[in-house]
N, CA, C and O atoms as a MOPAC input file, in Angstrom:
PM7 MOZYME 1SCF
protein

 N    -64.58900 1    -2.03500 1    29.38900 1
 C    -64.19400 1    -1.61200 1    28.06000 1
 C    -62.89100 1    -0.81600 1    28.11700 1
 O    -62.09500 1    -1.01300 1    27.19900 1
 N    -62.61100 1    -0.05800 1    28.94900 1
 C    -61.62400 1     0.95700 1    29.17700 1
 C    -60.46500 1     0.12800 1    29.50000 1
 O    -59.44300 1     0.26900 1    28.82800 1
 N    -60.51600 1    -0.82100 1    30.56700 1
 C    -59.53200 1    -2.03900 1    30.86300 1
 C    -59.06700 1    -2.56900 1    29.84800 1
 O    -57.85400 1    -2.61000 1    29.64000 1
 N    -59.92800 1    -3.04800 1    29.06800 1
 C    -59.36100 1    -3.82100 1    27.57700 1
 C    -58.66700 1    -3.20300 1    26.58000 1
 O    -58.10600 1    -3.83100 1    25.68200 1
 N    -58.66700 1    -1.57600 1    26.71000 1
 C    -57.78800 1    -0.48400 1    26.25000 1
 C    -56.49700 1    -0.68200 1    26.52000 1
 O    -55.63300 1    -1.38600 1    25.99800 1
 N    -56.51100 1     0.20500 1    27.60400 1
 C    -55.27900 1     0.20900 1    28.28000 1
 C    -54.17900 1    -1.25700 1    28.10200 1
 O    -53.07200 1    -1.39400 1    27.57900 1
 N    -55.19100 1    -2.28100 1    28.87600 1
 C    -54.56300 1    -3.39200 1    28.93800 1
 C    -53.84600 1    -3.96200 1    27.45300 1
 O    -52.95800 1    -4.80300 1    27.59400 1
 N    -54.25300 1    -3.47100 1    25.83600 1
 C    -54.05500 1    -3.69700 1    24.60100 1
 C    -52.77100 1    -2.79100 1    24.76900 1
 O    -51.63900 1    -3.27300 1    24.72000 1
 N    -52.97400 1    -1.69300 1    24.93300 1
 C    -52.15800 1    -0.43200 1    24.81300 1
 C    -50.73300 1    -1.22300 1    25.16800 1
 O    -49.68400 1    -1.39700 1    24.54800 1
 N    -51.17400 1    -1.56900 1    26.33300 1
 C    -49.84100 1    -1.58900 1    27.50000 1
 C    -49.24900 1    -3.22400 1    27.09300 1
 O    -48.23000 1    -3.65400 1    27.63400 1
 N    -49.93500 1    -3.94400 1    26.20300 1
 C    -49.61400 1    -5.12000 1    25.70800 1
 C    -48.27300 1    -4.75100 1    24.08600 1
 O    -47.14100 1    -5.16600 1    23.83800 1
 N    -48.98200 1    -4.04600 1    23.55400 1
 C    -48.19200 1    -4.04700 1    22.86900 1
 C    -46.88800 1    -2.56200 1    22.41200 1
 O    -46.07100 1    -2.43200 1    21.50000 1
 N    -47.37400 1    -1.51100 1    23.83900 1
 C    -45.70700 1    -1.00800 1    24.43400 1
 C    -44.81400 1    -2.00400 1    25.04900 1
 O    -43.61300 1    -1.75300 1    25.15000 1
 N    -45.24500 1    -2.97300 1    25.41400 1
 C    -44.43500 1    -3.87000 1    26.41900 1
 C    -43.10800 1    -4.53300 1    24.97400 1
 O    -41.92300 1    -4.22100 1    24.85400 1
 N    -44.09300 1    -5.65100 1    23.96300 1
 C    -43.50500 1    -6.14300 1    22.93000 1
 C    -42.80600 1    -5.26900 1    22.26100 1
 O    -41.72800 1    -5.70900 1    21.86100 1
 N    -43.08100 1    -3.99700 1    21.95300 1
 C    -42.37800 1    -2.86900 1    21.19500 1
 C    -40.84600 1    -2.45300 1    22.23900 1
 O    -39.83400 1    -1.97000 1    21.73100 1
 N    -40.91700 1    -2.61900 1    23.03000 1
 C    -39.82300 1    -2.24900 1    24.02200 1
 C    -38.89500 1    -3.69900 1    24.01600 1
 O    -37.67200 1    -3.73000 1    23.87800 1
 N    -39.72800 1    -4.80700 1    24.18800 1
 C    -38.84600 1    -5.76900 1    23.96400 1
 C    -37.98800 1    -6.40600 1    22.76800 1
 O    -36.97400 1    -7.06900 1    22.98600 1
 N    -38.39000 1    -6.19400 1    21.73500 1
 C    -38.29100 1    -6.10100 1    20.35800 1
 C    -37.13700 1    -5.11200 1    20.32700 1
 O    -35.98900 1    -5.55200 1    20.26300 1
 N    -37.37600 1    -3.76400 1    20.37000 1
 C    -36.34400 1    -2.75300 1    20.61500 1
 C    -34.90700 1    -3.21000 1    21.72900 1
 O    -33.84000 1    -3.27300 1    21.11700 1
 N    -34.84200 1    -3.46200 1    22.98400 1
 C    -33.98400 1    -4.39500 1    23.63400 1
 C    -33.52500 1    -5.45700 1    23.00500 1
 O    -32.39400 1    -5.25300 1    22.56500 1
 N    -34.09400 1    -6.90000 1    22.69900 1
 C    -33.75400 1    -7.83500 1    22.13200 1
 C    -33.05400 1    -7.22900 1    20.34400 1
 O    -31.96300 1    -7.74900 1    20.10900 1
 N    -33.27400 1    -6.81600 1    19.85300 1
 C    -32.56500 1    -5.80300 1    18.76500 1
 C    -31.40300 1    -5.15200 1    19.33900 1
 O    -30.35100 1    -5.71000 1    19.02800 1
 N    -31.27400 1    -4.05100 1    20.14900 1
 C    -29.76100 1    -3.68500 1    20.45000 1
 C    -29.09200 1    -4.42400 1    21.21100 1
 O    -28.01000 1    -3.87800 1    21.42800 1
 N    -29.24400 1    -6.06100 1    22.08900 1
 C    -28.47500 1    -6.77600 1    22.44400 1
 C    -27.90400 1    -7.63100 1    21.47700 1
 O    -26.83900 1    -8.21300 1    21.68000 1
 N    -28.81900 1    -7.77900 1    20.01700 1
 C    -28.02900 1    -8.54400 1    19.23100 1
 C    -27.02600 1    -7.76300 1    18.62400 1
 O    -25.92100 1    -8.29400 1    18.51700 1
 N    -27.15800 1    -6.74000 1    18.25100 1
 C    -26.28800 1    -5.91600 1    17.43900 1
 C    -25.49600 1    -5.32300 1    17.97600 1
 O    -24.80600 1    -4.55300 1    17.30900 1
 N    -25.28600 1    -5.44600 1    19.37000 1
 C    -24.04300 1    -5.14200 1    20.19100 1
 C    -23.28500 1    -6.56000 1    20.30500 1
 O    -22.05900 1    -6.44200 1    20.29900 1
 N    -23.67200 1    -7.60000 1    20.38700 1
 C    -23.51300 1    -8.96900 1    20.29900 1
 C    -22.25700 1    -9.05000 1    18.58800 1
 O    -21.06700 1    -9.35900 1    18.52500 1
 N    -22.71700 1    -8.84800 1    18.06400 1
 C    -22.73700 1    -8.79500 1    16.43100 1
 C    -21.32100 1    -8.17000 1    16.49500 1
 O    -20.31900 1    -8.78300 1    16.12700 1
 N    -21.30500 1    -6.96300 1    16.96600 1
 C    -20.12100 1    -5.92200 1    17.11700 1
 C    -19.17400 1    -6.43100 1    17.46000 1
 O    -18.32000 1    -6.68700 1    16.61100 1
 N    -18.93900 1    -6.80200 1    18.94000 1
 C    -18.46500 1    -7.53300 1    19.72700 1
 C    -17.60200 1    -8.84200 1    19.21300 1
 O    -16.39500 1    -8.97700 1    19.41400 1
 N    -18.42200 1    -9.75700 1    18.52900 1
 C    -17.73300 1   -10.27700 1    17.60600 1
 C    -16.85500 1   -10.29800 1    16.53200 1
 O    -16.01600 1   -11.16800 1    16.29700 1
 N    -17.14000 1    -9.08600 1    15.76100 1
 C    -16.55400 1    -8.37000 1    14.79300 1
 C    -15.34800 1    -7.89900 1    14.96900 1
 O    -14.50900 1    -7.76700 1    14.07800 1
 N    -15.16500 1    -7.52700 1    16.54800 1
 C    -14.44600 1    -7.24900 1    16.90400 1
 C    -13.17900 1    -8.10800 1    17.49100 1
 O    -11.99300 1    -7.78100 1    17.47000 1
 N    -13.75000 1    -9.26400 1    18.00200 1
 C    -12.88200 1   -10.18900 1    18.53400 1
 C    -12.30300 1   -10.62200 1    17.00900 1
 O    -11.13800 1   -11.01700 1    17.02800 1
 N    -12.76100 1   -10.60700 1    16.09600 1
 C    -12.59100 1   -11.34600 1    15.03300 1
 C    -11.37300 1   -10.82600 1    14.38900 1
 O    -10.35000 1   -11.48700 1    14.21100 1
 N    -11.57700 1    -9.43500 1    14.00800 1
 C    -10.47000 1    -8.78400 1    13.36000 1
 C     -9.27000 1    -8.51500 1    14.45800 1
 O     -8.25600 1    -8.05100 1    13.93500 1
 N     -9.19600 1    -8.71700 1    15.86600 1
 C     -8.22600 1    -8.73800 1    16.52000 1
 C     -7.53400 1    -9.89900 1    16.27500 1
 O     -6.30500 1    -9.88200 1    16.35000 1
 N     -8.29400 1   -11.19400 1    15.91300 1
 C     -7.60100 1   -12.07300 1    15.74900 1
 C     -6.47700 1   -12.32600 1    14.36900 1
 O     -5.36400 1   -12.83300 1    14.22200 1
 N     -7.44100 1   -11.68900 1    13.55300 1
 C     -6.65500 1   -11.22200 1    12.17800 1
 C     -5.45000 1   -10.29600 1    12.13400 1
 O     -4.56700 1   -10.33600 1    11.27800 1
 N     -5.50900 1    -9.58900 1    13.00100 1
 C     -4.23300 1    -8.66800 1    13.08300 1
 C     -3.29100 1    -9.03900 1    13.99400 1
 O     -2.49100 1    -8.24300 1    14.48500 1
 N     -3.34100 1   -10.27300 1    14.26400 1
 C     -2.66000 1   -10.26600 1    15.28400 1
 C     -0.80800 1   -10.18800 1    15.15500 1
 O     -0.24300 1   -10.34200 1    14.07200 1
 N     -0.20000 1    -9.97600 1    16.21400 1
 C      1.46100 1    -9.88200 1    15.88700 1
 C      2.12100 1   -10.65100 1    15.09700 1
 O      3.22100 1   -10.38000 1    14.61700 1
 N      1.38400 1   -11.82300 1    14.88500 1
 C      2.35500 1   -12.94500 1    13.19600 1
 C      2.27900 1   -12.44800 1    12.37600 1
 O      3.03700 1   -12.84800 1    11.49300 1
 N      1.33700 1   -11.20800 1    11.99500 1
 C      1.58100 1   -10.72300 1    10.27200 1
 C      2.48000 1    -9.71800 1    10.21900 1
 O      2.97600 1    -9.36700 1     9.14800 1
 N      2.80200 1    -9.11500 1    11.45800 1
 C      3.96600 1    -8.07900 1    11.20500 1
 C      4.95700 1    -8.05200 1    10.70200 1
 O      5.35800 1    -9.21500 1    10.71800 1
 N      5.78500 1    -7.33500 1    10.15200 1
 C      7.19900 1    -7.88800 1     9.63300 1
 C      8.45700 1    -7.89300 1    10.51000 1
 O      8.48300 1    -6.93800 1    11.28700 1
 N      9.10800 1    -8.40700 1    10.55700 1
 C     10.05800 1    -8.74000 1    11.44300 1
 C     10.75300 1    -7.53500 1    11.55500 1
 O     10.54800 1    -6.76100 1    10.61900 1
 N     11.76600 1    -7.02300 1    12.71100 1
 C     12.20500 1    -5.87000 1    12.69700 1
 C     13.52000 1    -5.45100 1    11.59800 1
 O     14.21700 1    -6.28100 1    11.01400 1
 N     13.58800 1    -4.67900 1    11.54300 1
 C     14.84700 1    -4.62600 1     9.91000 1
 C     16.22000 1    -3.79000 1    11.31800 1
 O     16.15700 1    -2.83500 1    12.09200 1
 N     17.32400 1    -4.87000 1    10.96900 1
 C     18.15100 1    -4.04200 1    11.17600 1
 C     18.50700 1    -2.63100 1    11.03000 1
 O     17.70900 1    -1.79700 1    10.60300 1
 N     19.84000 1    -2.33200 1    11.42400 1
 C     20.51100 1    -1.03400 1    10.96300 1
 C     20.79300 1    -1.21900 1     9.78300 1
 O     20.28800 1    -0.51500 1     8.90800 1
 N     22.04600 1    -2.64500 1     9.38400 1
 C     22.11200 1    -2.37900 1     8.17500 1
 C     21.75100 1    -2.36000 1     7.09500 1
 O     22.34900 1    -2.06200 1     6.06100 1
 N     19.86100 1    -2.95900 1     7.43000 1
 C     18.97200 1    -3.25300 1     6.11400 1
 C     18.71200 1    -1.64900 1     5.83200 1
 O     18.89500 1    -1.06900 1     4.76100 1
 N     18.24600 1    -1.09200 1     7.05200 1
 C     17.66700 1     0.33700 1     6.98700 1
 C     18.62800 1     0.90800 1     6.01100 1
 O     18.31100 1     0.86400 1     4.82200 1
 N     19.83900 1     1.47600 1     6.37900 1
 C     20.63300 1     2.05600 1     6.09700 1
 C     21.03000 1     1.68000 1     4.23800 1
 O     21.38800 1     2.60700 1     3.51000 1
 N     20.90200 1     0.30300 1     3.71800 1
 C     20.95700 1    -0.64600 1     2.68600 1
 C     19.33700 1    -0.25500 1     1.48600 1
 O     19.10300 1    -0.38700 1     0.28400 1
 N     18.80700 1     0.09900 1     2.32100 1
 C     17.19100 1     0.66400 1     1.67100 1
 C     17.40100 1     1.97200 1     1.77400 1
 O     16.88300 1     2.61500 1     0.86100 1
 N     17.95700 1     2.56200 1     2.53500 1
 C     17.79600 1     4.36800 1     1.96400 1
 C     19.09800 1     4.51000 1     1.07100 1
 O     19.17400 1     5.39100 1     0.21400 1
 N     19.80100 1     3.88700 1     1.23400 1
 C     21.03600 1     4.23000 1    -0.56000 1
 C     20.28400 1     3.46700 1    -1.49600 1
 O     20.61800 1     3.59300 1    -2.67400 1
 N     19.23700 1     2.61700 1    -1.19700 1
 C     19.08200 1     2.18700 1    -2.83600 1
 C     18.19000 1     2.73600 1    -3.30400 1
 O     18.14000 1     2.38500 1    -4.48400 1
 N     17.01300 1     3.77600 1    -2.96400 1
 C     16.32000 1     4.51600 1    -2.69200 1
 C     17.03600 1     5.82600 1    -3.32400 1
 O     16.64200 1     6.20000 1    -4.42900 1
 N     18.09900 1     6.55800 1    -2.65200 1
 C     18.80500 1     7.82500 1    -2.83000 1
 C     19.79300 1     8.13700 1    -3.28600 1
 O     20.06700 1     9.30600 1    -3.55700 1
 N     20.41300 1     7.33400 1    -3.43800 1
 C     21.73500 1     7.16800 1    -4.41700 1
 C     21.71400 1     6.05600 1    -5.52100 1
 O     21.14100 1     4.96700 1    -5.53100 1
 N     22.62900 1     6.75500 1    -6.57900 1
 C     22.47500 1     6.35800 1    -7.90200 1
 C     23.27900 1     4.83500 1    -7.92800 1
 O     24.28300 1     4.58300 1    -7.26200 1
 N     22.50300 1     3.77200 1    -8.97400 1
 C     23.34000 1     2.74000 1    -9.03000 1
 C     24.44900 1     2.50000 1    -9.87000 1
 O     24.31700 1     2.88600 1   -11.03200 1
 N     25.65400 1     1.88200 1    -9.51700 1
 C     26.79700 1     1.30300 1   -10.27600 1
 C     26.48200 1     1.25800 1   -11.65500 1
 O     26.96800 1     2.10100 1   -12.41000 1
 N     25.84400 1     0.51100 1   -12.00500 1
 C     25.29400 1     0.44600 1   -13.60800 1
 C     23.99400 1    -0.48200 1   -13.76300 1
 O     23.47800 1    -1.29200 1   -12.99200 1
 N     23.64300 1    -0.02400 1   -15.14400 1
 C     22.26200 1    -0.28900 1   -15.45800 1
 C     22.34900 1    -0.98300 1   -16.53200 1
 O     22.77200 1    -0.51900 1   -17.59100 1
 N     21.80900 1    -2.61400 1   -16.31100 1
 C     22.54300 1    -3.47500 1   -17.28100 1
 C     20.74400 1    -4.00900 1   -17.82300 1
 O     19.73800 1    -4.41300 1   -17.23900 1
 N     21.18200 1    -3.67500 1   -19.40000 1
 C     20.09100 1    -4.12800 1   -20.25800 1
 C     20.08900 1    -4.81400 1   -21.31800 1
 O     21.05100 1    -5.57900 1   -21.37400 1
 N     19.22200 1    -4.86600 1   -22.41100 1
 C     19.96200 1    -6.19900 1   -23.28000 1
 C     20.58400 1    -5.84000 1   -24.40800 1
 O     20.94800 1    -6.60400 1   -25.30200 1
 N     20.74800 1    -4.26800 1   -24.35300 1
 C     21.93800 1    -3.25300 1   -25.31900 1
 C     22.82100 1    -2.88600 1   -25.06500 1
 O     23.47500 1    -2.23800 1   -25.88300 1
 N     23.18800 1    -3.08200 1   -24.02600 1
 C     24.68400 1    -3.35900 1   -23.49300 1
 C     24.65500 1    -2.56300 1   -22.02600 1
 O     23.57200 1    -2.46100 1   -21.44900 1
 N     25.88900 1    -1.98800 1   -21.42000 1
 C     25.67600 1    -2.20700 1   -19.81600 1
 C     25.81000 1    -0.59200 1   -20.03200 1
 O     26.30000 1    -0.08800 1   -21.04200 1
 N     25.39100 1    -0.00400 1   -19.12700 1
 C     25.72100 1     1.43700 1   -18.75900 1
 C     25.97000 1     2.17100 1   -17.80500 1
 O     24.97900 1     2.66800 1   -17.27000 1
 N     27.09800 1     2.46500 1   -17.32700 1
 C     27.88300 1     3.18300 1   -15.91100 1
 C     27.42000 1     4.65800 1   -15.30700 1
 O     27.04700 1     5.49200 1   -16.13200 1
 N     27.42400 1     4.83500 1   -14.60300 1
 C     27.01100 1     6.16100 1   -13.89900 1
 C     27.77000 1     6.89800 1   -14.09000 1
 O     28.97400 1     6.68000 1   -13.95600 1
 N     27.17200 1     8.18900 1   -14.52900 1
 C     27.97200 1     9.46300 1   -15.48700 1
 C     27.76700 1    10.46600 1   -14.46300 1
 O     26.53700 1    10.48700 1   -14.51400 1
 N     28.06000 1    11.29700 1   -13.58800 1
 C     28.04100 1    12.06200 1   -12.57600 1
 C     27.96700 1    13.38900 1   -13.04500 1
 O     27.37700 1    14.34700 1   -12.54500 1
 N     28.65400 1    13.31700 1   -14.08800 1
 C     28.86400 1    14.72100 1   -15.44300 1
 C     28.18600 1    13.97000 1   -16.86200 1
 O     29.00800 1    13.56900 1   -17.68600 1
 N     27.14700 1    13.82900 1   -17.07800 1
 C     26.54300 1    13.66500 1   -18.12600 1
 C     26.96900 1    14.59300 1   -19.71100 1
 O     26.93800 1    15.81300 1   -19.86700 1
 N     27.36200 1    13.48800 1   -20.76400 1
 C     27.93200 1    14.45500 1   -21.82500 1
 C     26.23000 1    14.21300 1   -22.74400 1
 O     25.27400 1    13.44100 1   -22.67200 1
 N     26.70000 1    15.55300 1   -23.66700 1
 C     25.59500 1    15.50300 1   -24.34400 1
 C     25.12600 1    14.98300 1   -25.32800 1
 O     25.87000 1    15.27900 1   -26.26200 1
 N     24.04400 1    14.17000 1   -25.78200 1
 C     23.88500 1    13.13100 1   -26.52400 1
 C     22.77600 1    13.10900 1   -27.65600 1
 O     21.88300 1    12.40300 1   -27.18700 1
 N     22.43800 1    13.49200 1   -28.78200 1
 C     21.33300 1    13.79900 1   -29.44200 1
 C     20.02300 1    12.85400 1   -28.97200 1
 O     19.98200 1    11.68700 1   -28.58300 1
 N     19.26200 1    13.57900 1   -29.11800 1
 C     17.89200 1    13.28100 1   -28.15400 1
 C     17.55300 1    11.85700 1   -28.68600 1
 O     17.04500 1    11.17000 1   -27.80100 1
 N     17.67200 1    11.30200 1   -29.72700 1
 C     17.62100 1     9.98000 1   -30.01200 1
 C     18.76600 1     8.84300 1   -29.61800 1
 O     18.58200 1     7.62600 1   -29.63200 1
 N     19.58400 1     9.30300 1   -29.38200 1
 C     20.54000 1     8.26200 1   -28.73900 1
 C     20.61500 1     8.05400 1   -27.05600 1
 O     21.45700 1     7.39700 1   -26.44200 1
 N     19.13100 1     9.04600 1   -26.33800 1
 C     18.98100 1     8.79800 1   -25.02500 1
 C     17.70000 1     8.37100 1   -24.86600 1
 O     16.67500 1     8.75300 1   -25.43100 1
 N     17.92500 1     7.24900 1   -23.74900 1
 C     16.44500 1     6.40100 1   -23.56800 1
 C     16.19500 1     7.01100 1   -21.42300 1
 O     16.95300 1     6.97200 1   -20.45400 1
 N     15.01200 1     7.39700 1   -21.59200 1
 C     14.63800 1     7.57800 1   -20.33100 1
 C     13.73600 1     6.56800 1   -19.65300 1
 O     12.57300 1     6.42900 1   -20.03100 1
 N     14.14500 1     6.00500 1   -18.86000 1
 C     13.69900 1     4.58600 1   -18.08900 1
 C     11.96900 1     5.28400 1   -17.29100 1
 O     10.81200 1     4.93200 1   -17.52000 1
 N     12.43000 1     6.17700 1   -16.49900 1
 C     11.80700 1     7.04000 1   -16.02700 1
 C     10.40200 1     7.09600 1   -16.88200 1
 O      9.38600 1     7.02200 1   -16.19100 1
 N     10.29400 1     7.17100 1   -17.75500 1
 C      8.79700 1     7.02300 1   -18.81400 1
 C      8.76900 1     6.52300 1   -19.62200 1
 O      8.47300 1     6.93900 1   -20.74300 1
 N      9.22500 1     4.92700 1   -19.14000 1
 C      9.19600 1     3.68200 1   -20.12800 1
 C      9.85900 1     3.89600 1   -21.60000 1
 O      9.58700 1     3.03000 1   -22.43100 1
 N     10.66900 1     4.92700 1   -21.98200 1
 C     11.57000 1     4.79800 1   -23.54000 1
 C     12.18200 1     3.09800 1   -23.59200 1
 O     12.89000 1     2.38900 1   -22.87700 1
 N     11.60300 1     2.99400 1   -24.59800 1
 C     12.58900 1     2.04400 1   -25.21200 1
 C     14.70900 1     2.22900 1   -25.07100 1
 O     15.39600 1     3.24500 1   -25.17300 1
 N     14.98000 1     1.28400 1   -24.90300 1
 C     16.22500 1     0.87400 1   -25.21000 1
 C     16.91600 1     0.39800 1   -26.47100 1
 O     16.94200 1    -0.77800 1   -26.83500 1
 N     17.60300 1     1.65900 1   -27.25300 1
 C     18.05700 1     0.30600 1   -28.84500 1
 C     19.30900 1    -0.01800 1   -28.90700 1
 O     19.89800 1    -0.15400 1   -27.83500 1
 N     19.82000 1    -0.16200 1   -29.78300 1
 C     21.33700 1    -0.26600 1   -30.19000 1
 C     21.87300 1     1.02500 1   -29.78300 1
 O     22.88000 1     1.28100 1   -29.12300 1
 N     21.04700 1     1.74600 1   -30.27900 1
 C     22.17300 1     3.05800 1   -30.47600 1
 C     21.82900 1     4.08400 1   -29.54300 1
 O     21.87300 1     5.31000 1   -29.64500 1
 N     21.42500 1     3.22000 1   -28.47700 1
 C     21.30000 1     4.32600 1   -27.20700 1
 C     22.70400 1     4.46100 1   -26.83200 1
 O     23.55500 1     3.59200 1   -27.01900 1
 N     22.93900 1     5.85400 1   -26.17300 1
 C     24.41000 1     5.74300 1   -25.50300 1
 C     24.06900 1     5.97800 1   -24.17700 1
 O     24.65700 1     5.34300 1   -23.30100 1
 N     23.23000 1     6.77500 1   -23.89500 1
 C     22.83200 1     7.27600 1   -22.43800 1
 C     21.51900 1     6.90200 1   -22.05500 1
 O     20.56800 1     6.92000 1   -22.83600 1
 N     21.43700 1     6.50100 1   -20.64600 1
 C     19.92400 1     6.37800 1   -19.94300 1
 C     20.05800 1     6.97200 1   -18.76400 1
 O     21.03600 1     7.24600 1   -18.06900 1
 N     18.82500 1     7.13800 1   -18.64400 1
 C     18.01600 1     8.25000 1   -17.71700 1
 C     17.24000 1     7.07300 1   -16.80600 1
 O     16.28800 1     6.47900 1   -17.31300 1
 N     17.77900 1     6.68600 1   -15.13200 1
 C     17.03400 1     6.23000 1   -14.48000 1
 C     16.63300 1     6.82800 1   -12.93800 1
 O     17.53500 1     6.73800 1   -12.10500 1
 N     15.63200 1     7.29800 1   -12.59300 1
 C     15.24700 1     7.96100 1   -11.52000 1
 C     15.93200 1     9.08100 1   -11.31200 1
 O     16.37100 1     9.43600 1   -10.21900 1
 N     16.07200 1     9.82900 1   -12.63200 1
 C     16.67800 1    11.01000 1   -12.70600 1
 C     18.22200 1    10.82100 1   -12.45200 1
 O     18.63500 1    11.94900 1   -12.18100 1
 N     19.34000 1     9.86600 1   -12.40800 1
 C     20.34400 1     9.94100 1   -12.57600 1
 C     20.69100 1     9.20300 1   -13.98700 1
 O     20.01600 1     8.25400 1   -14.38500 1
 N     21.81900 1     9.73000 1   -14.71800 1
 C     22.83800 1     9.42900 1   -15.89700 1
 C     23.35300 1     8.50900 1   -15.81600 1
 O     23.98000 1     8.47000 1   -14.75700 1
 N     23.51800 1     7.15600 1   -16.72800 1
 C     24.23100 1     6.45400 1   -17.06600 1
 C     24.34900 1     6.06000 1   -18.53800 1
 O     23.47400 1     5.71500 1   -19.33300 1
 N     25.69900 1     6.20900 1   -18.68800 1
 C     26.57500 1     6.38400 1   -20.26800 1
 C     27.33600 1     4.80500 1   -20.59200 1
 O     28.04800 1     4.13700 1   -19.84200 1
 N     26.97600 1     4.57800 1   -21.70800 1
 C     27.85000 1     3.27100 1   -22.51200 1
 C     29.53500 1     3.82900 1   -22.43500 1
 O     29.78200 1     4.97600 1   -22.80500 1
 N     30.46700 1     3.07000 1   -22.01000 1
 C     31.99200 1     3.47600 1   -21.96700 1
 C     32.38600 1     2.77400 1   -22.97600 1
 O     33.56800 1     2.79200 1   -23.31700 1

């Protein structure tokens, strides 16, 4: 009787241990894959190609310095370095989507001035 104990006991620690093993070999398995997988996804073809000097240099002035002019469908407008003063309705700020009308004279883009000549 005592044999048939034990021997139950020790039957089903055995399956519980194997169950537990066969479980963390799949899910290290699983990982593993996951892993090969997204290496393959990242791999060096999606990178972007290297940018010259003179792109670099071509992206931080367009970025930091103000442009030549700002051409819209109310006519063109030049960079004012000395901004004159203009009643608050005849200036359109790009900067927070204002409209553009006829009778704009001045716009406001990324915080620099440009004036109708």
């Amino acid at each position: 009787m005592k044999n048939k104990k034990y021997l139950r006991r020790s039957i089903i620690i055995a399956s519980c241990c194997l169950v537990l093993m066969s479980a963390f070999f799949i899910i290290r398995e699983l990982i593993d894959n996951k892993q090969v997988v997204d290496s393959t996804i990242n791999d060096n073809d999606t990178t972007p190609p290297k940018k010259e000097d003179w792109q670099i240099e071509y992206e931080r002035k367009a970025r930091t310095e103000p442009a030549e002019k700002v051409v819209t469908e109310h006519g063109v407008f030049y960079y004012a370095p000395f901004p004159k003063q203009f009643p608050r309705d005849e200036v359109a700020n790009l900067d927070i989507d204002e409209e553009v009308t006829e009778d704009t004279n001045q716009v406001i883009e990324r915080g620099y001035f440009y004036e109708k000549k």
